[in-house]
PyMOL commands that place a pseudoatom at each C-alpha (Angstrom):
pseudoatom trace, name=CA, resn=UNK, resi=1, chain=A, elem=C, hetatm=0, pos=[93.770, 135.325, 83.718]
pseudoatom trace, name=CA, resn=UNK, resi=2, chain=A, elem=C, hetatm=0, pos=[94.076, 131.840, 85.798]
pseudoatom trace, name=CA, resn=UNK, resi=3, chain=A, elem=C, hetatm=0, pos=[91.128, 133.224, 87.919]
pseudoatom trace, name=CA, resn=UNK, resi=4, chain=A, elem=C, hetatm=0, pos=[88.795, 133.710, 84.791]
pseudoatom trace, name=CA, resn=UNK, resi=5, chain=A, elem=C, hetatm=0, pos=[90.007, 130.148, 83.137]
pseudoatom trace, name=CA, resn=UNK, resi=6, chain=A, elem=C, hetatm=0, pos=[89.062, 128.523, 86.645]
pseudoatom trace, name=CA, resn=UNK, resi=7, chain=A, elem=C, hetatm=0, pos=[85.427, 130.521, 86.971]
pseudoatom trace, name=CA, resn=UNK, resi=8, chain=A, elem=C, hetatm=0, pos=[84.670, 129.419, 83.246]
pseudoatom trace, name=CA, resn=UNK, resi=9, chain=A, elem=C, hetatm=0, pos=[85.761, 125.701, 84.015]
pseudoatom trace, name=CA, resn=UNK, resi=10, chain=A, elem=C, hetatm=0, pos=[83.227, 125.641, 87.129]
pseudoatom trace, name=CA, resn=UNK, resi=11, chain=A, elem=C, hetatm=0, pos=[80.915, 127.011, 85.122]
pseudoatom trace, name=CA, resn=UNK, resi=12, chain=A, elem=C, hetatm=0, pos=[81.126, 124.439, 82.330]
pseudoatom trace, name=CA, resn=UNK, resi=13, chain=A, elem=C, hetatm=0, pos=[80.698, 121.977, 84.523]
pseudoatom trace, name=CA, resn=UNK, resi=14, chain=A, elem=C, hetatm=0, pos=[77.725, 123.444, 86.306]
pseudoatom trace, name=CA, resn=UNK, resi=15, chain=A, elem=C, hetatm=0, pos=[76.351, 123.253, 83.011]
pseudoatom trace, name=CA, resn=UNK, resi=16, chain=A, elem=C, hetatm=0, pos=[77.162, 120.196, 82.398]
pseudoatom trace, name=CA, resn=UNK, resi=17, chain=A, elem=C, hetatm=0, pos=[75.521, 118.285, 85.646]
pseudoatom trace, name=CA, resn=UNK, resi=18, chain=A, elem=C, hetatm=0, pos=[72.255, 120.184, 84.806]
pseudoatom trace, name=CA, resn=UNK, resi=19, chain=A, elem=C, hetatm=0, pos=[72.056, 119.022, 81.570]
pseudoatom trace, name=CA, resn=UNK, resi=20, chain=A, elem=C, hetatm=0, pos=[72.264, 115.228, 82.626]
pseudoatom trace, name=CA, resn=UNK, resi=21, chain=A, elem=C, hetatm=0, pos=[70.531, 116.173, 86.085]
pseudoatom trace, name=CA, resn=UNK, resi=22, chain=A, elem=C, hetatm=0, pos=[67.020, 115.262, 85.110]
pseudoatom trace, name=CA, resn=UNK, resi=23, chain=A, elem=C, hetatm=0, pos=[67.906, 112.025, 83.264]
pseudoatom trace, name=CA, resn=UNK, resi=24, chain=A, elem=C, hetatm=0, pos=[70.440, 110.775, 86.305]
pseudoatom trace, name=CA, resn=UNK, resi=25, chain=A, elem=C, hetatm=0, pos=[67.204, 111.527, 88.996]
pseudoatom trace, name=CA, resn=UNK, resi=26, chain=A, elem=C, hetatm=0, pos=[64.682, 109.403, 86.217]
pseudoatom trace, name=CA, resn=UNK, resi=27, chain=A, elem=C, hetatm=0, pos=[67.411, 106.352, 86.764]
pseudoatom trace, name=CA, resn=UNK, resi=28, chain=A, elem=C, hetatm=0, pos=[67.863, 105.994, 90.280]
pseudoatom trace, name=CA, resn=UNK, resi=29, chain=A, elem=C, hetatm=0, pos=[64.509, 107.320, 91.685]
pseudoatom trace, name=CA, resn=UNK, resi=30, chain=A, elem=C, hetatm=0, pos=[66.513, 110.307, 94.009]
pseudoatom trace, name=CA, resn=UNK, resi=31, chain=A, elem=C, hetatm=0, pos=[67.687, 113.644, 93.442]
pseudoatom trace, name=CA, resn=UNK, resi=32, chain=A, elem=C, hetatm=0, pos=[70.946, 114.084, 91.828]
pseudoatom trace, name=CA, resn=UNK, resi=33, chain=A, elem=C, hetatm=0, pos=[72.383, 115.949, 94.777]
pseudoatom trace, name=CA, resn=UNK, resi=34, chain=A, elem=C, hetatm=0, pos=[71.545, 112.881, 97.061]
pseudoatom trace, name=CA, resn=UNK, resi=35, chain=A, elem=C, hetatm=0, pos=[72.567, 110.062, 94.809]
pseudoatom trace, name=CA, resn=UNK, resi=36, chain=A, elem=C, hetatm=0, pos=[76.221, 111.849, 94.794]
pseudoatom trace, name=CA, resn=UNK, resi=37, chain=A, elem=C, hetatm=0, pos=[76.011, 111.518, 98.416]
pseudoatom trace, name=CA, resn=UNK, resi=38, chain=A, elem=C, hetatm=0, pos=[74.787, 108.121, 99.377]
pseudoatom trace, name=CA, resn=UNK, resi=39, chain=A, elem=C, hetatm=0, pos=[77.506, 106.972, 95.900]
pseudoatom trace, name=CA, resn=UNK, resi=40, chain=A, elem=C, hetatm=0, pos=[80.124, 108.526, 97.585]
pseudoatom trace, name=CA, resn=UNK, resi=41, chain=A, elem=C, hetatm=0, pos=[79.554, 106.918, 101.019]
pseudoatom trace, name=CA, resn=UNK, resi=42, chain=A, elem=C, hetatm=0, pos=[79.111, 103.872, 99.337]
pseudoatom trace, name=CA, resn=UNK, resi=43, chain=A, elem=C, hetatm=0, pos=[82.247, 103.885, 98.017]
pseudoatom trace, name=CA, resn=UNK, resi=44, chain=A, elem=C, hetatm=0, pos=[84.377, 105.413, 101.109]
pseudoatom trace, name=CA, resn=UNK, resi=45, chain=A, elem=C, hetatm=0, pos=[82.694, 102.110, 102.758]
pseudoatom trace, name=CA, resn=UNK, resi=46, chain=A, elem=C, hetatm=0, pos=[83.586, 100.000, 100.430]
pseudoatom trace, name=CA, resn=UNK, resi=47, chain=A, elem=C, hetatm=0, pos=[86.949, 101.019, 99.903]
pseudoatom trace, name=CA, resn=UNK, resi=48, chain=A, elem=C, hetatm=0, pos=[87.580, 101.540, 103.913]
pseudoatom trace, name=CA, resn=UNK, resi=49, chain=A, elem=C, hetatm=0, pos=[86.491, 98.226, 104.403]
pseudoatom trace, name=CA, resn=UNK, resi=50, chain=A, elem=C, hetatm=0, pos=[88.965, 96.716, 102.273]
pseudoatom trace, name=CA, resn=UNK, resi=51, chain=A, elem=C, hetatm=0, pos=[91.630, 98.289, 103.408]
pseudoatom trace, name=CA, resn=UNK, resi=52, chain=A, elem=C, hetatm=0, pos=[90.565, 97.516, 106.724]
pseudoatom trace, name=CA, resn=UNK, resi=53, chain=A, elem=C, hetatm=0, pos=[90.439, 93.330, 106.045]
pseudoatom trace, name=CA, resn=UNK, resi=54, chain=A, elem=C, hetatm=0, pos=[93.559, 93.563, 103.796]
pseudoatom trace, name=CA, resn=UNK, resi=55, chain=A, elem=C, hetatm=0, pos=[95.284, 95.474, 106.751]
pseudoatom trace, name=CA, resn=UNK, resi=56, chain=A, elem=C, hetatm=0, pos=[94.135, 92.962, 109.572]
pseudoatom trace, name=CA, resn=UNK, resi=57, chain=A, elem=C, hetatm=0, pos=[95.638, 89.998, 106.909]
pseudoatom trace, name=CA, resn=UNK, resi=58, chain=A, elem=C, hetatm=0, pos=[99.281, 91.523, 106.341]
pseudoatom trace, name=CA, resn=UNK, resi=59, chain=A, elem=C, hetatm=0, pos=[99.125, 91.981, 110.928]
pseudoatom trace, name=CA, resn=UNK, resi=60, chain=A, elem=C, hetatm=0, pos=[98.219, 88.420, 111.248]
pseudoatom trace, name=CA, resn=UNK, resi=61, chain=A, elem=C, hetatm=0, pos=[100.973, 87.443, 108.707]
pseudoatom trace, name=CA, resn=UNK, resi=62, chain=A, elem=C, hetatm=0, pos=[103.248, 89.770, 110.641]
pseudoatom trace, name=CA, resn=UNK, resi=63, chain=A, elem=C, hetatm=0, pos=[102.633, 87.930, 113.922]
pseudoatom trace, name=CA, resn=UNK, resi=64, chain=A, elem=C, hetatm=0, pos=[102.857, 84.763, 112.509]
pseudoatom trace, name=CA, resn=UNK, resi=65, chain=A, elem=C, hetatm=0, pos=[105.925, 85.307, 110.813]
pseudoatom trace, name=CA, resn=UNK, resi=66, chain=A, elem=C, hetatm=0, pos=[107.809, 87.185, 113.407]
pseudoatom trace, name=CA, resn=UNK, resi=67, chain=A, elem=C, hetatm=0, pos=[108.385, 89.583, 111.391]
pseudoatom trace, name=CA, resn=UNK, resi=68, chain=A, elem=C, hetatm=0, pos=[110.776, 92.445, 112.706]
pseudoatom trace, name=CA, resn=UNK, resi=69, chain=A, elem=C, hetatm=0, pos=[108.491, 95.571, 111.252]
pseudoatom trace, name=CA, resn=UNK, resi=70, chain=A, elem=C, hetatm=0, pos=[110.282, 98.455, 109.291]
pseudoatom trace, name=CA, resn=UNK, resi=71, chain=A, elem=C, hetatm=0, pos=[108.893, 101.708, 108.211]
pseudoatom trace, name=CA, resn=UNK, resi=72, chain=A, elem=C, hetatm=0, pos=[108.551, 102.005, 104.242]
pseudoatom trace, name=CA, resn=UNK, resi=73, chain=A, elem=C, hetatm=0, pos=[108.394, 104.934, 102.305]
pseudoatom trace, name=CA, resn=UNK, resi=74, chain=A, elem=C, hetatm=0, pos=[104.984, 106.673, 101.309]
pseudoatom trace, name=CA, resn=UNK, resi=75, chain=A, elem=C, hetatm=0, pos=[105.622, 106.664, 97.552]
pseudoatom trace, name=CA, resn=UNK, resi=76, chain=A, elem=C, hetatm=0, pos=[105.146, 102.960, 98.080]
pseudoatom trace, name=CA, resn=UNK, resi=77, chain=A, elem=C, hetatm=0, pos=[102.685, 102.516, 101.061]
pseudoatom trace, name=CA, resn=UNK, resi=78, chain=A, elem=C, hetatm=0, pos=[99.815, 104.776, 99.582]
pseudoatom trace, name=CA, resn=UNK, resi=79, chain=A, elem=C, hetatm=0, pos=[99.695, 103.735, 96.081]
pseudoatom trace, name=CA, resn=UNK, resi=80, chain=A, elem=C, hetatm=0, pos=[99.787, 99.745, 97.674]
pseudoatom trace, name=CA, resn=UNK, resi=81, chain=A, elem=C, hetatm=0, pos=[96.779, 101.337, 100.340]
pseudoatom trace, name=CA, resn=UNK, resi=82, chain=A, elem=C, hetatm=0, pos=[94.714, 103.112, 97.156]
pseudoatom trace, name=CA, resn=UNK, resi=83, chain=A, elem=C, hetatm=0, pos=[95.068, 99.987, 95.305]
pseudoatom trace, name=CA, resn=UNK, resi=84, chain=A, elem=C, hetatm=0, pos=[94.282, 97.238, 97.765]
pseudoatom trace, name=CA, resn=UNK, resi=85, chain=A, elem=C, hetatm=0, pos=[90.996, 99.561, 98.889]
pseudoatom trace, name=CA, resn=UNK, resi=86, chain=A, elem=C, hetatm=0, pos=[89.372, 98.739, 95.616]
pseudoatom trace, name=CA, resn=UNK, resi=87, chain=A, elem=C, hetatm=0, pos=[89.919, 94.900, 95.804]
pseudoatom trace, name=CA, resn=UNK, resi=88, chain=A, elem=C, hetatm=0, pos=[87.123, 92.459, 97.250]
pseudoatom trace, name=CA, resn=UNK, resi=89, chain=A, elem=C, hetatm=0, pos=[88.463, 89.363, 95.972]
pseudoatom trace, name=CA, resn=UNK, resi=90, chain=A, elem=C, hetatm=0, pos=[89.728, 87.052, 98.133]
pseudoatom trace, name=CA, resn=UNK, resi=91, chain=A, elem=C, hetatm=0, pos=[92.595, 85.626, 96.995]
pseudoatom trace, name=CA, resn=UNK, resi=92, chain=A, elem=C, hetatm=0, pos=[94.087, 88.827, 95.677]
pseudoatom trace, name=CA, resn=UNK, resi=93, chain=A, elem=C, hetatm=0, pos=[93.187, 90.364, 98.927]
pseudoatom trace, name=CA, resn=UNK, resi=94, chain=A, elem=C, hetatm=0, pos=[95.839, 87.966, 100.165]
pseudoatom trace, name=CA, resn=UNK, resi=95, chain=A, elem=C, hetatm=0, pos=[97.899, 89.038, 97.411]
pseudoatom trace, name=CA, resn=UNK, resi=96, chain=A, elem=C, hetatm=0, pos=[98.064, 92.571, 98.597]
pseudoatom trace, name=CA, resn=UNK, resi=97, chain=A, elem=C, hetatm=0, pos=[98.525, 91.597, 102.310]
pseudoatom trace, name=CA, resn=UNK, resi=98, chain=A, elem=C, hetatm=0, pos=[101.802, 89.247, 101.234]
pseudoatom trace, name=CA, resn=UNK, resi=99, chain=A, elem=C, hetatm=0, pos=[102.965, 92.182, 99.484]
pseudoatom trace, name=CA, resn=UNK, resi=100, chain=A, elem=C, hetatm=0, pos=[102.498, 94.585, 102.512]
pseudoatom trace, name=CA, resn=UNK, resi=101, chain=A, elem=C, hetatm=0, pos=[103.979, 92.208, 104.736]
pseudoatom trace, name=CA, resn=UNK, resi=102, chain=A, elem=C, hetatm=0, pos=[106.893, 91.808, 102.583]
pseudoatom trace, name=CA, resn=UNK, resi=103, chain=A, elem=C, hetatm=0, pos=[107.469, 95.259, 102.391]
pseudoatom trace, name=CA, resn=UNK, resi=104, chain=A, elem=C, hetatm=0, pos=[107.620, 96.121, 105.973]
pseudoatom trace, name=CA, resn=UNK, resi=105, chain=A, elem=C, hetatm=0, pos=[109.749, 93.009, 106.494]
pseudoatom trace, name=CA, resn=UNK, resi=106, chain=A, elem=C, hetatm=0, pos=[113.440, 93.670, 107.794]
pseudoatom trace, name=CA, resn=UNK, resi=107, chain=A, elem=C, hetatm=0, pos=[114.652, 90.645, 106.461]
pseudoatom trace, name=CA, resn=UNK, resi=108, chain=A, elem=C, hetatm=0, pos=[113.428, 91.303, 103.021]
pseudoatom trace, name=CA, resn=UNK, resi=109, chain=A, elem=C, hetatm=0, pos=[115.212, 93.772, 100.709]
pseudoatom trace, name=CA, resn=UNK, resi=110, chain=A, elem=C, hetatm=0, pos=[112.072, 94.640, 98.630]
pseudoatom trace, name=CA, resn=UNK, resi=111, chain=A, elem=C, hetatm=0, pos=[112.024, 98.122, 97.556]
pseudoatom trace, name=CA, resn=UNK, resi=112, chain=A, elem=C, hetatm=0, pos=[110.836, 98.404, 93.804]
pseudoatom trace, name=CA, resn=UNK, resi=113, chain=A, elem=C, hetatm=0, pos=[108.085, 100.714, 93.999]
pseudoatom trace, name=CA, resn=UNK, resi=114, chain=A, elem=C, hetatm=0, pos=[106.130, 99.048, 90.602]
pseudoatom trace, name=CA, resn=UNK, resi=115, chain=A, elem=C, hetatm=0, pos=[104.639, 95.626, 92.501]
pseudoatom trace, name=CA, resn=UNK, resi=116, chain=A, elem=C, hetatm=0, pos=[101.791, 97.317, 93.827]
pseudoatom trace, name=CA, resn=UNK, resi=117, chain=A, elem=C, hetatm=0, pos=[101.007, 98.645, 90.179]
pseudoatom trace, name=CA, resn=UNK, resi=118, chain=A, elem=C, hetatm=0, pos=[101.288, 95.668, 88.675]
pseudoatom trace, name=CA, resn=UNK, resi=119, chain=A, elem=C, hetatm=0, pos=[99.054, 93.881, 91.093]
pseudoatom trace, name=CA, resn=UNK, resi=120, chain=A, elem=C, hetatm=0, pos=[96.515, 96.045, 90.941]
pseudoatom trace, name=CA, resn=UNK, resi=121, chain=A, elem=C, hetatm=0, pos=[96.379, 95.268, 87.027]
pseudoatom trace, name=CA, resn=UNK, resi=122, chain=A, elem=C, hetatm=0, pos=[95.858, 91.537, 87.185]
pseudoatom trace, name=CA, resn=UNK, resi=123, chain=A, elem=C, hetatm=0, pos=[92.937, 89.084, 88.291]
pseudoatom trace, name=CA, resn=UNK, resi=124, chain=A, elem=C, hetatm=0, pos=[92.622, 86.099, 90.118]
pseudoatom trace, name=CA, resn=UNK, resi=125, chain=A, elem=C, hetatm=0, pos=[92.960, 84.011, 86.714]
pseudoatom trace, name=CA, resn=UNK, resi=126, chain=A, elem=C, hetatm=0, pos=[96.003, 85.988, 85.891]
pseudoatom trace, name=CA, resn=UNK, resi=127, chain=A, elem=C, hetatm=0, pos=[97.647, 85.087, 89.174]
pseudoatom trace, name=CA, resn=UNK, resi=128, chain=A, elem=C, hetatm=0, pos=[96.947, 81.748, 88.610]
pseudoatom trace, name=CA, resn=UNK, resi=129, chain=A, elem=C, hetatm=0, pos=[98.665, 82.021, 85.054]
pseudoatom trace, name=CA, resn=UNK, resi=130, chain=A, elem=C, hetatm=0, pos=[101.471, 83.702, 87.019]
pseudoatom trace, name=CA, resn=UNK, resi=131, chain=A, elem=C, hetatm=0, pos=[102.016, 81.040, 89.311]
pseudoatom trace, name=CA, resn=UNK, resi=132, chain=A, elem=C, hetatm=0, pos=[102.195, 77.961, 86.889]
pseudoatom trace, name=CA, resn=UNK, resi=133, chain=A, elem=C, hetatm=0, pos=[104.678, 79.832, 84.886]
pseudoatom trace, name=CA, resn=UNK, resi=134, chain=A, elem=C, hetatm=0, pos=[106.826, 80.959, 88.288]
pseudoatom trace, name=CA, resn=UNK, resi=135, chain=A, elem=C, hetatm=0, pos=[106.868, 76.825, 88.937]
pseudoatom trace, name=CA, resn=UNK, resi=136, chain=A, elem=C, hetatm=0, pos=[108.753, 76.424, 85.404]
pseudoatom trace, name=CA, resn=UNK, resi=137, chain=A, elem=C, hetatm=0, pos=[111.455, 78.646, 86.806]
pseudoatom trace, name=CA, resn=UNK, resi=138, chain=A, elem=C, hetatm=0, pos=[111.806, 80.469, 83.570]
pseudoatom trace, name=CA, resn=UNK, resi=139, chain=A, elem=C, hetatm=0, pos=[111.283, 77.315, 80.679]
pseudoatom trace, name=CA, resn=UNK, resi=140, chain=A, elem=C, hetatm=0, pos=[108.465, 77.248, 78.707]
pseudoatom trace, name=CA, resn=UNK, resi=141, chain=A, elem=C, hetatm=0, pos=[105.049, 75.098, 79.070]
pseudoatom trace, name=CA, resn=UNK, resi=142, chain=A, elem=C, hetatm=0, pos=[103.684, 74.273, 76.106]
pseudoatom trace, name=CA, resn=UNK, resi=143, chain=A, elem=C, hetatm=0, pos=[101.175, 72.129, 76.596]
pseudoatom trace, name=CA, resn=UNK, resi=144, chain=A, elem=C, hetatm=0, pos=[99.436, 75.500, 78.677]
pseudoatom trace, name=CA, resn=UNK, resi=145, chain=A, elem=C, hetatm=0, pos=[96.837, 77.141, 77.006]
pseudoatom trace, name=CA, resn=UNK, resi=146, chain=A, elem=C, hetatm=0, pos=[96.711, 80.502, 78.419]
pseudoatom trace, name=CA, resn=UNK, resi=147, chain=A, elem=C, hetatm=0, pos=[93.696, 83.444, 76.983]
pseudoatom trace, name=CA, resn=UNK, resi=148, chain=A, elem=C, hetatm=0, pos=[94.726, 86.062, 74.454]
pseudoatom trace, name=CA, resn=UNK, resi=149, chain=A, elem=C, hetatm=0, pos=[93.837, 88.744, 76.559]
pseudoatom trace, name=CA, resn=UNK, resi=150, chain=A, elem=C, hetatm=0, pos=[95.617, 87.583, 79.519]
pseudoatom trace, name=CA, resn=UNK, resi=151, chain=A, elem=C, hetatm=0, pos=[99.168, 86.948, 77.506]
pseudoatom trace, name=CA, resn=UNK, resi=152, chain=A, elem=C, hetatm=0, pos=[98.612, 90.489, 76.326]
pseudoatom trace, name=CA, resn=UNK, resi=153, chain=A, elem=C, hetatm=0, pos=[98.661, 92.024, 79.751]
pseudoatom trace, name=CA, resn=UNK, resi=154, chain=A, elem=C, hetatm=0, pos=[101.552, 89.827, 80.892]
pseudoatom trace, name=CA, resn=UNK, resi=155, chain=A, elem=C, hetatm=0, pos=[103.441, 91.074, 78.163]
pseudoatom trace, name=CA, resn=UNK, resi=156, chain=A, elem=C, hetatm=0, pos=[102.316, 94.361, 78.412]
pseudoatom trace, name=CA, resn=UNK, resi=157, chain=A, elem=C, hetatm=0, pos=[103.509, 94.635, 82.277]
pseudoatom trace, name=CA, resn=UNK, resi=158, chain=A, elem=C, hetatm=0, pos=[106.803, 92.845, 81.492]
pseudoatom trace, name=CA, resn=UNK, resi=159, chain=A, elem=C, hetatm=0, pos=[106.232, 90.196, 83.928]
pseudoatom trace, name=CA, resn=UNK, resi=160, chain=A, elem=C, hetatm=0, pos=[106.053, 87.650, 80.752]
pseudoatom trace, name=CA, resn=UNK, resi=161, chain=A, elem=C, hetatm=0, pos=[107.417, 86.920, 77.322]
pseudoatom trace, name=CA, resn=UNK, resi=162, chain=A, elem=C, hetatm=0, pos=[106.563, 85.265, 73.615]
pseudoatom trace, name=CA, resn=UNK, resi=163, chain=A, elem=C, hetatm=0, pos=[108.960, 82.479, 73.200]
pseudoatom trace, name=CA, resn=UNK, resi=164, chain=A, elem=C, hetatm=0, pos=[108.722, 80.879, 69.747]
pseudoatom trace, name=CA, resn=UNK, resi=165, chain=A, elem=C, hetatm=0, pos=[109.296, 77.135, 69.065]
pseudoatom trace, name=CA, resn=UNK, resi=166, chain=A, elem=C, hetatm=0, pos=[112.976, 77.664, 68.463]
pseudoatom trace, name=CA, resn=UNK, resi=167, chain=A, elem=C, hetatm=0, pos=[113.057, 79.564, 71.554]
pseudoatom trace, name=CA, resn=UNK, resi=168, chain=A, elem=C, hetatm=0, pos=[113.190, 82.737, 69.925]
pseudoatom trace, name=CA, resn=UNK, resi=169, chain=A, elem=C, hetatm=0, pos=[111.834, 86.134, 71.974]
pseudoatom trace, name=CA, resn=UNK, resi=170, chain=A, elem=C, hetatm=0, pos=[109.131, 88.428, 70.682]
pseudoatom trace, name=CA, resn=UNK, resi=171, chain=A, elem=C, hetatm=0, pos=[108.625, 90.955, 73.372]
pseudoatom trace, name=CA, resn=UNK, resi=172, chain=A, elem=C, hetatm=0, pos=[108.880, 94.392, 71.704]
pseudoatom trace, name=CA, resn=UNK, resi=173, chain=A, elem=C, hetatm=0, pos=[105.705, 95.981, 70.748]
pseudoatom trace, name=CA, resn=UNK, resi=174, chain=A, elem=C, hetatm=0, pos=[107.540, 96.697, 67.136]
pseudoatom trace, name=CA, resn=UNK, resi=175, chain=A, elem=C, hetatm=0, pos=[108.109, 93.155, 66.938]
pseudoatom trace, name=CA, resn=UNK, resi=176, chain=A, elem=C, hetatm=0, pos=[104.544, 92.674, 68.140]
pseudoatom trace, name=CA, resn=UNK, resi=177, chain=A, elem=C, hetatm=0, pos=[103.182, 94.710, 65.290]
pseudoatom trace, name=CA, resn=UNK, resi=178, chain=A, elem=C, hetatm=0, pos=[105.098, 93.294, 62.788]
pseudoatom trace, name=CA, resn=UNK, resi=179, chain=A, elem=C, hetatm=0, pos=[103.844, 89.562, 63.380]
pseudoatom trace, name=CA, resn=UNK, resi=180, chain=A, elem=C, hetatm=0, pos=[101.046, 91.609, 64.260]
pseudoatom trace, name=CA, resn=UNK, resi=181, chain=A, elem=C, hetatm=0, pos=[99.161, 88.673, 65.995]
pseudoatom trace, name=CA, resn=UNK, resi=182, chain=A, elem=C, hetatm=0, pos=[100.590, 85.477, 68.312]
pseudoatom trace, name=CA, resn=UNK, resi=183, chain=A, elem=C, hetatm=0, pos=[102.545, 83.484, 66.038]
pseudoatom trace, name=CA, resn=UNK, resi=184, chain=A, elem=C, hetatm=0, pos=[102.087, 79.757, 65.296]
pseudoatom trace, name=CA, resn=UNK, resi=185, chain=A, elem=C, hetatm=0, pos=[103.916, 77.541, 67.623]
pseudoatom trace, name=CA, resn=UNK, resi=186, chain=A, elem=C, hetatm=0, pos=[104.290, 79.899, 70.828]
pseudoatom trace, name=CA, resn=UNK, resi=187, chain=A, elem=C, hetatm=0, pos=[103.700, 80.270, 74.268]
pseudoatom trace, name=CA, resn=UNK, resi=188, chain=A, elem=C, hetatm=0, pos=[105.013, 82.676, 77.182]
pseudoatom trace, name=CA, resn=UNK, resi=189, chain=A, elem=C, hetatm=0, pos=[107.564, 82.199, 79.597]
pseudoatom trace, name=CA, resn=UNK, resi=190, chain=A, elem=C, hetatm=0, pos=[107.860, 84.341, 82.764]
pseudoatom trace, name=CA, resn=UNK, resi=191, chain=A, elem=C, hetatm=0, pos=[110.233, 87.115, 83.425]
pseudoatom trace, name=CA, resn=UNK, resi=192, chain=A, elem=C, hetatm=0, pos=[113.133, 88.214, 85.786]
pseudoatom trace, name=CA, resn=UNK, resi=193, chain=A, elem=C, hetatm=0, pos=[110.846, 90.344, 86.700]
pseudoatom trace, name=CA, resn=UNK, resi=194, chain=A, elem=C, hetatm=0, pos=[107.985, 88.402, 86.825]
pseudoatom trace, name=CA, resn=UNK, resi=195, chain=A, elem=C, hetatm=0, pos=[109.773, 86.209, 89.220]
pseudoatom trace, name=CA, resn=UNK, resi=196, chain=A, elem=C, hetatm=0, pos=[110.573, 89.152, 91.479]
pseudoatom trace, name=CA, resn=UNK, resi=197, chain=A, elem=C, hetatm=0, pos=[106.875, 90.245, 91.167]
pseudoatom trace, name=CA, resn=UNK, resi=198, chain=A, elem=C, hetatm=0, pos=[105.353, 87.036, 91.911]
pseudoatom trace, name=CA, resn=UNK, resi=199, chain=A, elem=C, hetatm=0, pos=[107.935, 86.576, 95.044]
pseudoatom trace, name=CA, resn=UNK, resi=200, chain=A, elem=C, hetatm=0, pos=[106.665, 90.026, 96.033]
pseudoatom trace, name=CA, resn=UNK, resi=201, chain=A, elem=C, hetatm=0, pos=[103.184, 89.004, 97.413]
pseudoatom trace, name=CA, resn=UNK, resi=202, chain=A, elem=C, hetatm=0, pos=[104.175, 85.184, 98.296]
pseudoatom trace, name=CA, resn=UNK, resi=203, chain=A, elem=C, hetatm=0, pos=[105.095, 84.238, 101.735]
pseudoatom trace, name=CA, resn=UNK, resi=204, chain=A, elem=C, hetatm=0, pos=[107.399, 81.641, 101.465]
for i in range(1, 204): cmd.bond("trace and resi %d" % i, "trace and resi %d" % (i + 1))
show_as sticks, trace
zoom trace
């Protein structure tokens, strides 16, 4: 039985590739079986490369530093190598070196397995959102008028709260779907673990 489900799931998707084979060849000038390979190099380039420059950035900061290198466990090294291949910014290339070279750190006692996660969910404007609120040390800045979007995915990865006025928390997504949108007189304040996140990939 699993060998039949398998042969009609190749199948399917044989199917499938020549249905959109013709149109993919019309877009890119190339047949389909040679766009999949020069896409795929592409990308193992691309990807290689990063890891490559962000690797070379967490050595220097290593030799810098001094830092006394300890082995880390592979639940946290790949995911932090998978991530960091798909980044070619700058600055959060720098980001992901920090966070290696805080990792592999003996004098550090960093082992939460989530900051590479939640790096690889933010931009560089997001950082920068991060690292006004880390300088308030947990009180709220109210004159700082921070995107929608980007509140939402603070919030969302715990790394930042609603604080109301009266310095009341809306955090929950219940609570969130009762006010159902930002209330009047808020901001966000960073998190305990926001804090820990942001002291993650910063060399101090």
């Amino acid at each position: 039985m699993l060998n039949n489900k398998l042969d009609i799931t190749s199948t399917a998707i044989e199917k499938g590739i020549d249905l959109v084979k013709d149109f993919v060849e019309k877009l890119v000038g190339s047949t389909l079986e040679e766009t999949g390979l020069l896409l795929g190099d592409k990308i193992r380039i691309f990807r290689l490369k990063n890891q490559i420059k962000m690797l070379s950035k967490a050595q220097s900061i290593c030799k810098s530093n001094n830092i006394s290198i300890k082995q880390i466990s592979v639940k946290t090294l790949f995911p932090l190598l998978e991530y960091a291949s798909l980044e070619d910014d700058e600055n959060l290339q720098e980001k992901w070196a920090n966070l290696l070279a805080n990792y592999v750190d003996t004098k550090k006692n960093l082992s939460s397995t989530i900051f590479p996660y939640i790096l690889s969910q933010l931009s560089s404007e997001e950082l920068e959102v991060i690292e006004k609120l880390n300088s308030t040390k947990g009180t709220v800045l109210w004159g700082l008028k921070i995107d929608g979007i980007v509140k939402s995915n603070l919030i969302r990865l715990g790394i930042a709260e609603i604080v109301i006025k009266d310095n009341t928390r809306l955090q929950t997504k219940f609570e969130m779907k009762i006010i159902s949108a930002f209330p009047k007189n808020h901001n966000i304040k960073i998190t305990p673990l926001g804090i820990e996140f942001y002291n993650s990939c910063t060399r101090t």
